[in-house]
N, C-alpha and C positions, 0 to 999 in steps of 0.2 A: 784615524781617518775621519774625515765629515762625510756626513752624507751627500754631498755635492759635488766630493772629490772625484777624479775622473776612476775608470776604472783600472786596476792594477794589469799589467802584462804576466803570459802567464810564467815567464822568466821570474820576475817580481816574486807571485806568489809561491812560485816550487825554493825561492830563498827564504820566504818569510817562513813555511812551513819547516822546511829544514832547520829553520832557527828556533823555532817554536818546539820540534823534538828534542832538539839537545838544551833548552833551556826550562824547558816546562818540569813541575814534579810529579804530575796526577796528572788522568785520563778518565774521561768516562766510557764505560768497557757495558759493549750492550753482547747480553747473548740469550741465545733458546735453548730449554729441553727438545729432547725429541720429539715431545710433544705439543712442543708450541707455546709451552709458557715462559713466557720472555724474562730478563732479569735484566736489569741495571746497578751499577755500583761505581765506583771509583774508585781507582787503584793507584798508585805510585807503580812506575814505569821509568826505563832508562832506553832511549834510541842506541843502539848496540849493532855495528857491523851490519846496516841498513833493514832491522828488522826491530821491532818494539819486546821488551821484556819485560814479561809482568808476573807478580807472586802471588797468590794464596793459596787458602787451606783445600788441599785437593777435593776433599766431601764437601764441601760447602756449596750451593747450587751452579754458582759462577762456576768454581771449580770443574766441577761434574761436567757443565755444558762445554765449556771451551775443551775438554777433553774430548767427550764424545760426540760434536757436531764437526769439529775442528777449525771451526768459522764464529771470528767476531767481529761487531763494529766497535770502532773509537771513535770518541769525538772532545776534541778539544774546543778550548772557547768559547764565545759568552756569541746570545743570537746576534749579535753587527758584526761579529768577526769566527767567522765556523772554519773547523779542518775534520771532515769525516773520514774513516781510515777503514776500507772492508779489507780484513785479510785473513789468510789461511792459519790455523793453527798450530805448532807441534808441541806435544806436551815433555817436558823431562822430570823425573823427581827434583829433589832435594841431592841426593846422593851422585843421580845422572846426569844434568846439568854441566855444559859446557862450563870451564872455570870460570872462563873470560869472560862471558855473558854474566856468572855470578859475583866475579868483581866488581864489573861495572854497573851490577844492579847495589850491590853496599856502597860501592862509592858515591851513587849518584843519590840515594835515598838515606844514608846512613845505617841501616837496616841490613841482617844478615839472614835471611828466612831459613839456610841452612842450620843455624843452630837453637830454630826454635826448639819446641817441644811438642809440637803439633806438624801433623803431615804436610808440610808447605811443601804444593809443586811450583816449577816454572813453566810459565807460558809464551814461547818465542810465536810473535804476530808478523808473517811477514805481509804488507801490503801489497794487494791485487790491485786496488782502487785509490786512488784519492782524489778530495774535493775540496776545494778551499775557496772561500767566498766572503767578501763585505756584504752584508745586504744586498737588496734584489738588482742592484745595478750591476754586480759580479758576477750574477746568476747565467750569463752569458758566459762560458769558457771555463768553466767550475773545475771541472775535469781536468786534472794535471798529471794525473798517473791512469790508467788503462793498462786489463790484463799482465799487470806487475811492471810496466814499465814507464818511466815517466814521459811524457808527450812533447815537454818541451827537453 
């Protein structure tokens, strides 16, 4: 899009965002300790049965926090084309893990965290929020999901 372009309807953007989960490979994955120190990362992610699925090593900070806050944000996209994603957490092992959710996370990333050798949990994100936006011209109507449900 240019910057001139009109602005997107929010039909529009709940397809483009939708396309952008089942086509993207990585996510940036913001979370807190309890205590308020924030952590940012990127992770590879598979959009799975309308909830995001993501791996690492359980003890590792990311880990830790999306465990015990049960809340993270994503964010797709470069700043003229943003998708922020607040949603709720549930954690499953390696061994607990829905299968389907862990198929669809090797198939989509080539990756089996199940048979590392290090504690890899998964993290099923299901979105509360979402936001999708061109630049400040979009910034009008951003909100495409509220309280888990989409708006359009």
């Amino acid at each position: 899009m240019k910057i001139m372009d009109p602005p997107r309807g929010p039909e529009r953007r709940k397809a483009d965002v939708l396309a952008r989960l089942e086509s993207e490979l990585d996510i940036w994955v913001a979370s807190a300790s309890a205590d308020g120190t924030p952590c940012l990362v990127p992770l590879s992610f598979v959009w799975h049965d309308g909830a995001l699925w993501l791996s690492t090593v359980a003890t590792n900070p990311t880990g830790r926090n999306l465990r015990d806050t049960g809340r993270a944000r994503l964010a797709l996209g470069h700043t003229r084309d943003v998708v922020i994603i607040d949603g709720a957490v549930e954690t499953f092992t390696a061994a607990g893990v829905p299968a389907a959710a862990a198929e669809a996370f090797q198939r989509r990333t080539g990756w089996d965290p199940r048979g590392s050798g290090k504690p890899y949990a998964y993290f099923q994100v299901r979105p509360e929020s979402v936001q999708a936006w061109h630049e400040e011209r979009e910034l009008k109507g951003r909100h495409i999901m509220r309280d888990g449900a989409w708006v359009v």
